[in-house]
C-alpha positions as CSV (number, residue, x, y, z in Angstrom):
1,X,-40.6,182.1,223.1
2,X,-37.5,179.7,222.0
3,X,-38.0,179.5,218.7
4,X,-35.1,176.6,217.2
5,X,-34.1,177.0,213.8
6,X,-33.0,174.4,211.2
7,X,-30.9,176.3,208.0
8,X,-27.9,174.6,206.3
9,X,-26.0,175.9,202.8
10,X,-26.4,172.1,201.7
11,X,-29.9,172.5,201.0
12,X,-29.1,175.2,198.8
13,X,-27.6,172.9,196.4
14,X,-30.2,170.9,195.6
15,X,-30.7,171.8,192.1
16,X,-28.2,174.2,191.8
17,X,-27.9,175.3,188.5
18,X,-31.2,174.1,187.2
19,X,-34.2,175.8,186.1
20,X,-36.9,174.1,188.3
21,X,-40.1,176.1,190.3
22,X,-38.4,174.2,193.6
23,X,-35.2,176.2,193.2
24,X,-32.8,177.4,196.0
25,X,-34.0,181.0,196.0
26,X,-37.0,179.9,198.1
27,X,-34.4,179.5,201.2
28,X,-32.3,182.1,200.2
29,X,-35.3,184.4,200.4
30,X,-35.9,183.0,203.5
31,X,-32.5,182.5,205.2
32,X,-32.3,186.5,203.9
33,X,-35.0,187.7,205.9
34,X,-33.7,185.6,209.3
35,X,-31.0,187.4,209.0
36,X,-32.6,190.3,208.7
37,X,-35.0,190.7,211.6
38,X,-34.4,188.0,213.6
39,X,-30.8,188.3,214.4
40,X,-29.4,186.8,217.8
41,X,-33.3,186.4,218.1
42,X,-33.4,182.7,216.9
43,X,-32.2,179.4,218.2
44,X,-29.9,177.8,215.7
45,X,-30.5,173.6,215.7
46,X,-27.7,171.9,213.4
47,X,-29.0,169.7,210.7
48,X,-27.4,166.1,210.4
49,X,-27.6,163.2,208.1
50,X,-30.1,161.3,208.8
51,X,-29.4,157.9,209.2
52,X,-30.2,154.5,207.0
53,X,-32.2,153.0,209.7
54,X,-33.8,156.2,210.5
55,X,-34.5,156.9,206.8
56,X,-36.2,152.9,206.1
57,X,-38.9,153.5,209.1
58,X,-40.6,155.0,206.0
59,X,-39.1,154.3,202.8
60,X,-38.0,150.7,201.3
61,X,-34.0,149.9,201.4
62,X,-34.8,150.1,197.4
63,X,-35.9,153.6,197.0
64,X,-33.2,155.1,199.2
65,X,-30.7,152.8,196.9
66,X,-32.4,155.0,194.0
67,X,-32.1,157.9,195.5
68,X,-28.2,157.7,196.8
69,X,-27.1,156.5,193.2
70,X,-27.8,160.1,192.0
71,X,-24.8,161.7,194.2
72,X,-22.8,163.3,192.2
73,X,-24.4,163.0,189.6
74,X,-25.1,166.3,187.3
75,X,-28.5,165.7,186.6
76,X,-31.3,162.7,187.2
77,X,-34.9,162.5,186.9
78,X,-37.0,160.4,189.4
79,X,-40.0,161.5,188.3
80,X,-41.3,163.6,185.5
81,X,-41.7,166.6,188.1
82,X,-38.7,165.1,190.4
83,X,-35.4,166.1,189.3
84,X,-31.9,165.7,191.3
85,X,-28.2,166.9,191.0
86,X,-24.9,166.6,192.2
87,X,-25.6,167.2,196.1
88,X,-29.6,166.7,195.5
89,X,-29.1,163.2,197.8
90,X,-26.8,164.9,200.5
91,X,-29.7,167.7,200.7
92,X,-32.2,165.4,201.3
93,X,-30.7,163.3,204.0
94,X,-29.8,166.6,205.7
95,X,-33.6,167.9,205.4
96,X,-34.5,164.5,207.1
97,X,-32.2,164.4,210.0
98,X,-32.8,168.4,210.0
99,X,-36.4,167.4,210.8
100,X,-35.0,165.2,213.9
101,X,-32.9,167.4,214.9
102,X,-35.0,169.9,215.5
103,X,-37.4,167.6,217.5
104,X,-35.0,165.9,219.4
105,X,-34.1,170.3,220.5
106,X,-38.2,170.0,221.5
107,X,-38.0,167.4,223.2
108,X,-34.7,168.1,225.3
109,X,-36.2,171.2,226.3
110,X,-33.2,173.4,224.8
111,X,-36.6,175.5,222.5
112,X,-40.3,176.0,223.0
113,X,-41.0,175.4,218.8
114,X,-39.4,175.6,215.5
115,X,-39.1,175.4,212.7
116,X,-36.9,173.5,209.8
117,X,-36.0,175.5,206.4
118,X,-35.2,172.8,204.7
119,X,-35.4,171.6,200.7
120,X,-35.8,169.2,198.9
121,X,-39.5,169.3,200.3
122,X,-41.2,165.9,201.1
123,X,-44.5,165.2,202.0
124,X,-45.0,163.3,198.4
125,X,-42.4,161.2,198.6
126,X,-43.8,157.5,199.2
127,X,-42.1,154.5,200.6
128,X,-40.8,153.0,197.1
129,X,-40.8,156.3,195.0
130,X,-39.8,160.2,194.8
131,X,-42.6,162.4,193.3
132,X,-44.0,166.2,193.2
133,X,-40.4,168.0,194.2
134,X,-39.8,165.6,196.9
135,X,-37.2,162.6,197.8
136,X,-37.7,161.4,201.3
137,X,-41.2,162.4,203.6
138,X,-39.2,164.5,206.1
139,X,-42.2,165.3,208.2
140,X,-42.9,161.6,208.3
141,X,-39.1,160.4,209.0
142,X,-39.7,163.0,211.8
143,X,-42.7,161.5,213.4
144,X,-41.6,157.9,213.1
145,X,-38.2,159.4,214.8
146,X,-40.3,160.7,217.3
147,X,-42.4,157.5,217.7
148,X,-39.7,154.6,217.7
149,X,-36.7,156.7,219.2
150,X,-38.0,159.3,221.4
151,X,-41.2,157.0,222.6
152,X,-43.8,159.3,222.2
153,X,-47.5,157.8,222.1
154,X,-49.3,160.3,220.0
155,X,-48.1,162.6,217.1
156,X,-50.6,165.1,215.3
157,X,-49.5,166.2,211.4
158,X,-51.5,169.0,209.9
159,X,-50.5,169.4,206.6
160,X,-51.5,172.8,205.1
161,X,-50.0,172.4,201.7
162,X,-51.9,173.1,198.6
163,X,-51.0,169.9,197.6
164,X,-52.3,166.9,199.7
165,X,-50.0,164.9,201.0
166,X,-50.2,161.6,199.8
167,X,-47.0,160.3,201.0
168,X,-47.7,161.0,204.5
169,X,-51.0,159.8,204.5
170,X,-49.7,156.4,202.9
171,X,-47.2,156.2,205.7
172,X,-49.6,156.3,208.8
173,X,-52.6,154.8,207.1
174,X,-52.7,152.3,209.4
175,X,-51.6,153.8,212.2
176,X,-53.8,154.9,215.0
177,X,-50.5,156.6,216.6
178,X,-50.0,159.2,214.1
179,X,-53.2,161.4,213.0
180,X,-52.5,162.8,209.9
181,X,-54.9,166.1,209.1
182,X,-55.1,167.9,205.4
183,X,-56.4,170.9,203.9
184,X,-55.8,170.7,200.4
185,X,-56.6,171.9,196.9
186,X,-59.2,169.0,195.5
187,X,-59.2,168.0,193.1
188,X,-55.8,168.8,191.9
189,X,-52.3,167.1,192.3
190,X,-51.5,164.4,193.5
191,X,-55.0,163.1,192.9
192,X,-55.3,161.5,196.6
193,X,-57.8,163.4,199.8
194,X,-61.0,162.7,199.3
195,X,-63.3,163.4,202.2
196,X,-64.1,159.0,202.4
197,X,-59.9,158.8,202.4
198,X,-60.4,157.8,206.3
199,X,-57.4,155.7,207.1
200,X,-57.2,151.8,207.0
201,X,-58.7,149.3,208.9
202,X,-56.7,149.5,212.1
203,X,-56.6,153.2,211.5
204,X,-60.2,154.3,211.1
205,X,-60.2,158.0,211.4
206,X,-57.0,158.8,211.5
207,X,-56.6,160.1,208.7
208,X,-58.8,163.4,208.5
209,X,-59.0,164.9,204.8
210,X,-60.4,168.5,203.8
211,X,-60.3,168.5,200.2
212,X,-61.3,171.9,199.0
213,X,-62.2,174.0,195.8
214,X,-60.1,177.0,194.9
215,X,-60.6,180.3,196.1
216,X,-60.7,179.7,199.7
217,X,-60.0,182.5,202.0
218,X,-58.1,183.4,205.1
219,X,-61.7,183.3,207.0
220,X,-62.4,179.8,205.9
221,X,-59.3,177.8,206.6
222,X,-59.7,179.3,210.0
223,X,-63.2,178.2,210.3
224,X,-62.1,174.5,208.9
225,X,-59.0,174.8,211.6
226,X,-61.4,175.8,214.7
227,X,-64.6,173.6,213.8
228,X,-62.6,170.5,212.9
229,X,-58.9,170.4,213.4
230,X,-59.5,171.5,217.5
231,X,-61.9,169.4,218.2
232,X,-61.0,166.1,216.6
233,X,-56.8,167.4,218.3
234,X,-58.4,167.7,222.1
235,X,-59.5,164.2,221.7
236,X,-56.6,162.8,220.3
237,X,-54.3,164.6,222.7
238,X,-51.1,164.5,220.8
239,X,-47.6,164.6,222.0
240,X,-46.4,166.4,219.8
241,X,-47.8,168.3,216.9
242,X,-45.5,168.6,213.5
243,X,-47.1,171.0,210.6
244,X,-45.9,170.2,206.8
245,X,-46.0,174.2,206.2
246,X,-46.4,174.5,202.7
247,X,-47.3,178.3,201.3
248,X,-48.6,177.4,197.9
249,X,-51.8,178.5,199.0
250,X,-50.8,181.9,199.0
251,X,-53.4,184.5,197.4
252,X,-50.5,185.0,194.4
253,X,-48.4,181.6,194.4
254,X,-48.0,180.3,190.3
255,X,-49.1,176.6,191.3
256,X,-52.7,177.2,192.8
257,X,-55.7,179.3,193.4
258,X,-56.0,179.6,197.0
259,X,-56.5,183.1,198.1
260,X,-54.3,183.4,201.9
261,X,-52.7,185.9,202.8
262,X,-49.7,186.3,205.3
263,X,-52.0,186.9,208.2
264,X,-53.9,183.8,207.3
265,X,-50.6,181.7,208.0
266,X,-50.4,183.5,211.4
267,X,-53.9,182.8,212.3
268,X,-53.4,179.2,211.4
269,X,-50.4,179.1,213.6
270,X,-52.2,180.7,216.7
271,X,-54.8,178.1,216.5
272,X,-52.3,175.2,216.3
273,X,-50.2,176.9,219.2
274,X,-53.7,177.1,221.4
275,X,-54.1,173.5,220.8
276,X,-50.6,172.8,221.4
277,X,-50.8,174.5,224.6
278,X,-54.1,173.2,225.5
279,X,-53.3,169.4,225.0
280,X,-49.3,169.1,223.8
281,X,-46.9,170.6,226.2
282,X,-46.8,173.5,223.9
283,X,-44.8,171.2,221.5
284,X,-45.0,172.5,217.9
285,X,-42.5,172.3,215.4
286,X,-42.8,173.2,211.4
287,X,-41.3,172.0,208.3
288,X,-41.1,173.4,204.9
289,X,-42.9,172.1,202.2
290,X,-44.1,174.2,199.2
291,X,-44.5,177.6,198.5
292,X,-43.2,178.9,195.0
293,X,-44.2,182.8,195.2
294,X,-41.2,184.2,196.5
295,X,-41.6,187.5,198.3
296,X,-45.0,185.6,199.4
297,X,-43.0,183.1,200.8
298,X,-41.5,185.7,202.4
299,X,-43.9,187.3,203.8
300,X,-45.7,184.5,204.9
301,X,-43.3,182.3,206.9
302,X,-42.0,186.0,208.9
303,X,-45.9,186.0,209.8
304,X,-45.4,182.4,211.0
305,X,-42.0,183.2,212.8
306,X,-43.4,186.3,214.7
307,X,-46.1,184.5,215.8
308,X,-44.1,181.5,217.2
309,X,-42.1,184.3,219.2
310,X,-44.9,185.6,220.7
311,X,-45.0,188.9,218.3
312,X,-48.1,188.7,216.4
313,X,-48.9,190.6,213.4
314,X,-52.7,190.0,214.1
315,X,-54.9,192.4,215.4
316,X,-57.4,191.4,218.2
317,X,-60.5,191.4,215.4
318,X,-58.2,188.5,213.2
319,X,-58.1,186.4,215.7
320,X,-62.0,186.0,216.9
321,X,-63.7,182.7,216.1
322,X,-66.1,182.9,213.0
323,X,-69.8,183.1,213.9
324,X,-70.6,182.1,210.3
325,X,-72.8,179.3,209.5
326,X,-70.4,176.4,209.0
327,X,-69.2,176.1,205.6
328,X,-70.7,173.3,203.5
329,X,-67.1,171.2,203.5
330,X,-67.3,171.7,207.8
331,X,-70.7,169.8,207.3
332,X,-69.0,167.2,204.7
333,X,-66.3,166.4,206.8
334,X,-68.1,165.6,209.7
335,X,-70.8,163.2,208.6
336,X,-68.0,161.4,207.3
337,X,-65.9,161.8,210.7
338,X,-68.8,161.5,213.3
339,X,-68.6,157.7,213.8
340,X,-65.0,158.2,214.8
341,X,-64.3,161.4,216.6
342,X,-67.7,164.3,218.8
343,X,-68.1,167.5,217.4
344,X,-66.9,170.2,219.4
């Protein structure tokens, strides 16, 4: 497999300097290990600013005015969780037009997936506002990118961040083009995914929340990934398929309680690839969001990257479907999604 790559040293700068959980040594961990075992074995895509108009299909003229007065700036805070520095706004545009850069490498053909390893993260960040570590909704920017520029009909986000993603769900709530799916940590921060969180009224069921308890295992976001995600993706029959690959849920990470484990993440991403390949062209593409345990951050995305090459760390037991009884949030999910999507 192609596997395209998004890295840049600007994103390293975002808060340089400053003692914050979102610091640079989550990329440096992670440009450290492409260096080590992947060398020569990885597509390099460029980043690039992304543009005004590209970053106002999501956000309003106002916030991105907020957000560029920071430049150069030592420090600001845009939230009490939100901070920025000097070269926090040049970051962000960069992790933005990283995220179209990389799809626009899909889309020409020049790599099979990807993924951007890009900061600040973004899947918080709402039209008008920064929040929870993040200034503009890259994964979103990307989709509407992919929508408006590329003219693609269908885009699927999964978003397996601990957190939910609130900004993203905001940004498509009403539209039946973008399905936006969530396994999250419930309830927790940012407060938003609750199972009746369907979409709006031109939207209904587009929006697909899986709002969990703590504690949930490798075995059971595979269940939740086979029994709902697969099903409710074959009908849709996205385009394209963009993950918000946060790794907060890791069995060790300081912000939750999730208990996933490197393999997990690769299971995860075989099923996404088989329904990629099944209804997508194969198109999948990944974008960093959290993940704030570093050597499981580590760990976790070169599970990820091995399995988008094609060089699985599973073993042919890890990847059989669960004959379990469903589990009581499969059931939830559905009698709320059954009016708009058929089970399996």
């Amino acid at each position: 497999m192609k596997t395209g790559i998004v890295r840049d040293p600007i994103y390293l700068e975002h808060l340089r300097g400053f003692a914050h959980v979102e610091s640079p040594r989550r990329l440096e961990v992670l440009y450290d290990l492409l260096d080590r075992n992947f060398p020569g074995h990885l597509y390099p895509v460029s980043s690039r600013a992304a543009t005004p108009e590209e970053l106002t299909t999501i956000h309003t003229p106002e916030h991105l005015r907020r957000v560029a007065a920071t430049a150069g700036r030592a420090h600001d805070s845009l939230d009490p969780d939100t901070q920025t520095t000097a070269q926090s706004y040049e970051a962000a545009i960069h992790a933005a037009g990283g995220v179209t850069a990389l799809i626009d490498s899909l889309l020409d053909g020049e790599i099979e997936n990807g993924f951007a390893l890009v900061r600040p993260p973004g899947h918080h960040a709402e039209a008008h506002r920064a929040m929870g570590f993040c200034l503009f909704n890259n994964v979103a920017i990307g989709a509407a990118y992919a929508r408006k520029r590329r003219g693609l009909e269908r885009i699927l986000i999964i978003d397996w961040d601990l957190h939910h993603g609130n900004g993203t769900q905001h940004s498509f709530w009403n539209s039946p083009e973008v399905l936006y799916f969530s396994t999250h940590q419930y309830p927790y921060y940012p407060g938003t995914g609750g199972l009746d969180e369907v979409g709006g009224k031109e939207a209904p069921g587009f929006t697909v929340n899986v709002p969990l308890a703590s504690g949930c295992l490798d075995e059971d976001f595979a269940q939740i990934f086979e029994r709902i995600l697969v099903p409710i993706g074959r009908q849709f029959k996205p385009e394209l398929i963009l993950i918000s690959a946060g790794f907060d849920t890791y069995y060790e990470d300081p912000l939750g309680a999730m208990m996933v484990t490197p393999k997990g993440f690769a299971r995860l991403t075989r099923i996404v690839q088989g329904l990629a390949e099944t209804v997508g062209r194969g198109r999948l593409l990944l974008a960093l969001e959290g993940g704030y345990h570093l050597n499981g951050l580590r760990q976790s995305v070169l599970a990820v990257l091995r399995e988008l090459q094609g060089d699985s760390v599973l073993i042919p037991e890890e990847t059989e479907a669960d004959h379990r009884a469903d589990l009581t949030i499969v059931r939830q999910v559905w009698k709320v999604q059954q009016q708009y999507w058929k089970r399996g």
